[in-house]
N, C-alpha and C positions, 0 to 999 in steps of 0.2 A: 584432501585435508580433513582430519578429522574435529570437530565442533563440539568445544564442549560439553558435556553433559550439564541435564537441569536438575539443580539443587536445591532441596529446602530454604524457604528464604523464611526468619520472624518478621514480624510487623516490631519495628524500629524500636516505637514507642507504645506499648501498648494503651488503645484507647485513643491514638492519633486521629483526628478527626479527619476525613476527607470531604472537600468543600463540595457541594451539591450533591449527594450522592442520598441513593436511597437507604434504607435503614440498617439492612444487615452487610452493604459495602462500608458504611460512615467511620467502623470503627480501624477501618484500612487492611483486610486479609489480602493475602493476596489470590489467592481465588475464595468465589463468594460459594458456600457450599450448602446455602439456605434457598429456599424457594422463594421467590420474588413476586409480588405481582404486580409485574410492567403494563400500563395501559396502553402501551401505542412504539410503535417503532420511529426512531430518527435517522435517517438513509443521508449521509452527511457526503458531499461529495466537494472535489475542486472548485467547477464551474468553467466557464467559459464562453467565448464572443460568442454572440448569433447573427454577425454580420460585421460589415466593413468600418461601420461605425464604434460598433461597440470594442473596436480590438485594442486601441492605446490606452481608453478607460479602466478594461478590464486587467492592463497590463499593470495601472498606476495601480491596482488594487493587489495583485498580486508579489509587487515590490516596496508596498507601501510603507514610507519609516525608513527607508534607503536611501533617499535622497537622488535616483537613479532619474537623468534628466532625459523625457523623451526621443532627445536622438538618438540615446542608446537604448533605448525601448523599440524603437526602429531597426533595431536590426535583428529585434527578435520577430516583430509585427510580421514579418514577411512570410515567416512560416504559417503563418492565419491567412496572410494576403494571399497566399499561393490554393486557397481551398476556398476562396471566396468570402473572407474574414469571418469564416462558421467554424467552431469547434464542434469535433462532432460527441463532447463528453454530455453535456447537453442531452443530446438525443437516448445515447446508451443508458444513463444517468433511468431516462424517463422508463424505456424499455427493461432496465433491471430494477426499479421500483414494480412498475405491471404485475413482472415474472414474480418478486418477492411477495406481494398481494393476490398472488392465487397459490403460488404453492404454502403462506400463513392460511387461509382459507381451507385449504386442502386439507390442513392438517386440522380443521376447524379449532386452531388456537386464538382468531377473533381481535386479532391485532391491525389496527388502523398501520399506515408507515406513510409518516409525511417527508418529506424530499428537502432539504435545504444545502445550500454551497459557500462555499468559504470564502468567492471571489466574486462569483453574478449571482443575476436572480435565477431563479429563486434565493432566496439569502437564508442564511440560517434562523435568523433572528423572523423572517417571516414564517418559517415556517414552526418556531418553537411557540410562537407567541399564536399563531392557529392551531396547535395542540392545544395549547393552553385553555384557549376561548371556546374548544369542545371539549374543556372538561375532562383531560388526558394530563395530566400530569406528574408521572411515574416513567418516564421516558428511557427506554432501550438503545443507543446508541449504536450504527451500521456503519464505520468507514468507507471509503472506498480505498481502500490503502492496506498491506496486508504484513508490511515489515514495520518493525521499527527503529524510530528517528524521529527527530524532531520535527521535522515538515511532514512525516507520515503518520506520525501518533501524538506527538506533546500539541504539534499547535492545533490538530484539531480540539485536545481537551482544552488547550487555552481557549479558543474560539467560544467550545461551551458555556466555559466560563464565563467571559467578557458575553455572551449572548445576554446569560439569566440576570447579568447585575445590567444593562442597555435597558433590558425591559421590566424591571424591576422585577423580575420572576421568581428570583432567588430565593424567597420564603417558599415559594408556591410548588415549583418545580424541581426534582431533580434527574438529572441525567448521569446515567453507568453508561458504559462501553464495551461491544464485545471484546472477548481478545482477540490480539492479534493472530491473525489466522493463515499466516506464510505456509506452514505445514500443517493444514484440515487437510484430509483426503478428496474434500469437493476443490479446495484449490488446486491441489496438487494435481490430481485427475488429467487437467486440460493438455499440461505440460508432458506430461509422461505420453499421452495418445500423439502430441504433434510431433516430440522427437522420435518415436516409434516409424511414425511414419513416413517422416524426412529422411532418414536415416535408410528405411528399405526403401524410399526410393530411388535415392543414390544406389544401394545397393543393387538393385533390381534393372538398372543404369549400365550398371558395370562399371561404377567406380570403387576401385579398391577400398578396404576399412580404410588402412592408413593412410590414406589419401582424404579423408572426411575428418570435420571437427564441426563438434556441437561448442557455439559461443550462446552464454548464459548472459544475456543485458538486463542492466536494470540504470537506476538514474544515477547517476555520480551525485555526491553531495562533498562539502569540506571534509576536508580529514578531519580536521578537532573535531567533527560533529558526529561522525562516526563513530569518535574512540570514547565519545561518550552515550552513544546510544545503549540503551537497554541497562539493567540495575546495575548501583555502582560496587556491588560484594562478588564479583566473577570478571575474568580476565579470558576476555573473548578474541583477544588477537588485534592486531594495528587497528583493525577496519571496526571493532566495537560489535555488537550484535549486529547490525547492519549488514554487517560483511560476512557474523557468521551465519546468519541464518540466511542468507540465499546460497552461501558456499554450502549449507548442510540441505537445501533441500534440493539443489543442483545434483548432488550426491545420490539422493532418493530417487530422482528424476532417470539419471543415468543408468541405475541398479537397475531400475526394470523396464527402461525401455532400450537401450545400447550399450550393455557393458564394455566392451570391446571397441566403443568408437570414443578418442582421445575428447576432451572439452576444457574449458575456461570459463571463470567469470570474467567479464567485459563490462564497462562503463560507459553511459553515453548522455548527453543534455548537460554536460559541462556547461556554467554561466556566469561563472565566479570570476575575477580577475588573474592572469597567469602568475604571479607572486601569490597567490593562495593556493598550497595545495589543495588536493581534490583527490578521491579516489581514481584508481587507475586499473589498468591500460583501458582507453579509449577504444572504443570499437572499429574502428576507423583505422588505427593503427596496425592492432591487434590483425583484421583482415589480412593487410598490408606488407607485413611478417608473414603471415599464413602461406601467402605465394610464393613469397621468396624461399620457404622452406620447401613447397612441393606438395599442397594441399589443393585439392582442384573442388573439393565440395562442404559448401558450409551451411548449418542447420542455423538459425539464428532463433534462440528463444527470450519473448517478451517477460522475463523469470517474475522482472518487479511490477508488473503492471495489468493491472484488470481487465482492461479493456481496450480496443485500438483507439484513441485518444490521439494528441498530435504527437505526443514525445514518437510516438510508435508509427504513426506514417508518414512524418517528416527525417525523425533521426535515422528510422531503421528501415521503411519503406521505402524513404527516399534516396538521403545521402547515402546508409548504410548499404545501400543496393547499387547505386551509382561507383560506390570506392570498391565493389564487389565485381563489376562488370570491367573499371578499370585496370584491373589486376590479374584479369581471366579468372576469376575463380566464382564458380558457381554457386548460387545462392539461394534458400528459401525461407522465410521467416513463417517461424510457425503458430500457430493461435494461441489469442487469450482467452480469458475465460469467459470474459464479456455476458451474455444469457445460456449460458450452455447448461442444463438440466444439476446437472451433476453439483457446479458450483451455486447455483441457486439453493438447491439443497442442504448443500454445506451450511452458508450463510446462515439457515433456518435453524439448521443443527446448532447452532452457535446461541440464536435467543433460546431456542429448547431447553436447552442445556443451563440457563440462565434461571429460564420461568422456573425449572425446575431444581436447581441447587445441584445439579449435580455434581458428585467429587470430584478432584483433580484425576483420579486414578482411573477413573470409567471415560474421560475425554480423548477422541480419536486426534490423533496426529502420527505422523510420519519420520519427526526427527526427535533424537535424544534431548533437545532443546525444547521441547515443548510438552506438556501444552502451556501457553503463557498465560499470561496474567492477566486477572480481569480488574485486578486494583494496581495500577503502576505504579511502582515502588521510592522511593524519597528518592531527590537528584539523579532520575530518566530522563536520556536525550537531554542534556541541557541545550539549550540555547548559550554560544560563550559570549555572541556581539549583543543581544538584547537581553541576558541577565532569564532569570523565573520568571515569570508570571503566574497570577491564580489559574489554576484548571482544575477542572474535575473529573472526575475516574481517577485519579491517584491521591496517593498518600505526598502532600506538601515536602517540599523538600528540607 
C-alpha cells in the first residue's frame, strides 16, 4: 500500500494562538523553523504498577471517566498479576531517561530531562511543577509514543495542558512537543536490523521464503478514532494516519531488510467492547490463517511500540507465542528500540532540531509522510466519546 504523500498545510487562521506554547510555536506553524531556547526536557511517559497493590489503582487511573467497574478491571489486572503486579515501563521509562542525559550531555546541549507519567508516579504534574521550582520553564516535550492518535499524541497534549492549569503554571510555563517520530531513522533503525535478522534466520534454517511472513503489530485502537487521527485536509485511508503511517514505515522496514519475504500489518491489545469496531486483523487470528495457508515461519515486529512494556510481553510474548506454537508455526518476535544507541540518538535529533529551527526540508525521515508536525494542526485525533479538550503543542480546534 502506498501512503499518502506529505503536503503543505496553512495555519488555519493566521495568528491562532496555541495554548501553552513557547513564542515562535504560539502563533500555530506547523513546523517551528525559529531557534528556541528550551530550558529543560519533559520525558512524558504511560506509567505503570510497581507492585500487586498498585495494579487496580493504576488501572482506575488509566480508565478513568469510563465508568469501568473493577471486575472488569480484573480481567485485565491479570496480565500485571502474572509478572508480579510490576510493569516493567517503569524501569525502561528510568533507563531511557539515563541514556537521554548522557547522550544531551554528550552533545554538551546542557539540558536537564525530568521524567513524568500519565497514569503512576512519577506524575506529570510532579515533575512539571519540579522544573518549574528549578527555574526551567521553557519546556521540550519527549513522548514515549511515536504515531499518531489520540491516546498516543492528543491526550498526552491534553495532559499538558490540564498539568499547567492543576498547578497554576500556565502563566509561567510553556510546553512544545517533539514531532512525532514513527519514521526518524533512529526509530526506524531497530526494526529494519530485527526483521533482517529473523528473516535470515529462517532463512539460514532452511525454511523457504514463501513459507516466512513478517506480521507488523501495533495497538488496535476504535475505528472512529483512527479515521480521525492526524490533520483533518488529507485523506489517509479507513484506518486515518494511524493506519497510514505504520503501513508506510512497515513498507521502509521491508525495503531494506526482506523485500522478497510476504508481510501484514496486524493488530493486538483490543479492549473495547465487541459492538465497537476496532482496527483489525487481530494477531491471533492473522497467525491462525497463516497455518492454514502453509506458512511455517513468522517474524513478529513490535512496529508501534518503544519498548518491551506489557502490551509486548503479554500480547505478543505470551498469547501471540502461545497461538504460535498452537498452530505449529514457528515464531520470533523481534526488538524494540527500548535504549538502543541508534534510537536514543534519534530522540536527541528531534530536540536539536528544535533548539535549532531547523527547516522542514533539512529533517531526516524515511516515509513520504513525514516529517510531521511540531504544532498539531486544528481537529487532530479527536476524541468522539469525550469531545476537545485544551492541549498544548497544537493549534485549538
Amino acid at each position: 500500500m502506498t501512503s499518502p504523500e506529505q503536503t503543505p498545510l496553512q495555519t488555519e487562521t493566521p495568528g491562532t494562538p496555541v495554548p501553552f506554547a513557547s513564542a515562535h510555536a504560539a502563533s500555530g506553524p506547523p513546523w517551528v523553523e525559529q531557534p528556541t531556547a528550551y530550558d529543560a526536557v519533559l520525558l512524558a511517559g504511560f506509567g505503570g504498577p510497581e507492585g500487586q497493590d498498585d495494579v487496580i489503582p493504576f488501572l482506575r487511573n488509566v480508565t478513568r471517566g469510563r465508568g469501568i467497574p473493577d471486575e472488569r478491571l480484573e480481567e485485565v489486572a491479570h496480565h500485571y498479576r502474572h509478572f508480579g503486579g510490576v510493569s516493567p515501563i517503569n524501569a525502561q521509562n528510568r533507563a531511557l531517561k539515563a541514556a537521554l542525559e548522557a547522550e544531551i550531555a554528550r552533545r554538551g546541549l546542557a539540558l536537564p530531562v525530568y521524567w513524568g507519567n500519565r497514569n503512576w508516579g512519577p506524575y506529570l504534574e510532579e515533575a512539571v511543577q519540579e522544573a518549574a521550582d528549578a527555574g526551567h520553564t521553557t519546556l521540550l516535550a519527549v513522548a514515549t509514543s511515536a504515531y499518531s492518535s489520540f491516546s498516543s499524541c492528543r491526550q498526552y497534549r491534553e495532559d499538558f495542558a490540564r498539568v499547567l492549569e492543576a498547578t497554576n503554571l500556565g502563566e509561567k510555563v510553556t510546553i512544545d512537543k517533539v514531532r512525532q517520530f514513527f519514521d526518524h531513522p533512529g526509530f526506524v533503525s531497530t526494526f529494519v536490523e530485527g526483521v533482517r535478522e529473523a528473516v535470515s534466520g529462517f532463512l539460514a534454517d532452511g525454511v523457504p521464503a514463501e513459507q516466512i511472513r513478517v506480521l507488523f503489530s501495533t495497538h488496535s485502537i476504535p475505528t472512529a478514532d483512527a479515521q480521525r487521527s492526524g490533520p483533518r485536509d488529507r485523506d489517509f485511508g479507513p484506518g486515518g494516519a494511524y493506519e497510514a503511517q505504520h503501513l508506510a514505515v512497515a513498507e521502509v522496514v521491508m525495503a531494506q531488510s526482506a523485500p522478497e519475504i510476504g508481510w501484514k500489518l496486524v493488530y493486538q491489545s483490543r479492549s473495547g467492547p465487541a459492538s465497537q469496531p476496532w482496527l483489525e486483523p487481530d494477531i491471533n487470528d492473522e497467525i491462525t490463517e497463516l497455518a492454514a495457508a502453509g506458512v511455517t515461519a513468522v517474524a513478529i515486529v513490535p512496529l508501534g511500540f518503544v519498548s518491551d512494556h506489557m502490551e509486548v510481553l503479554w500480547d505478543l510474548d505470551t498469547e501471540a507465542m502461545e497461538t504460535a506454537e498452537e498452530v505449529g508455526i514457528r515464531a520470533v518476535r523481534t526488538p524494540t528500540p527500548g535504549i538502543d544507541p541508534a534510537y536514543v540518538s534519534g530522540l536527541v535529533d528531534l530536540i536539536a532540531e528544535r533548539l535549532a529551527g531547523r527547516p522542514a526540508d533539512q529533517r531526516p525521515h524515511r516515509t513520504s509522510l513525514g516529517p510531521w508536525f511540531d504544532v498539531c494542526r486544528p481537529g487532530c485525533c479527536e476524541n468522539i466519546r469525550a469531545g476537545f479538550k485544551p492541549a498544548a503543542a497544537g493549534v485549538a480546534p
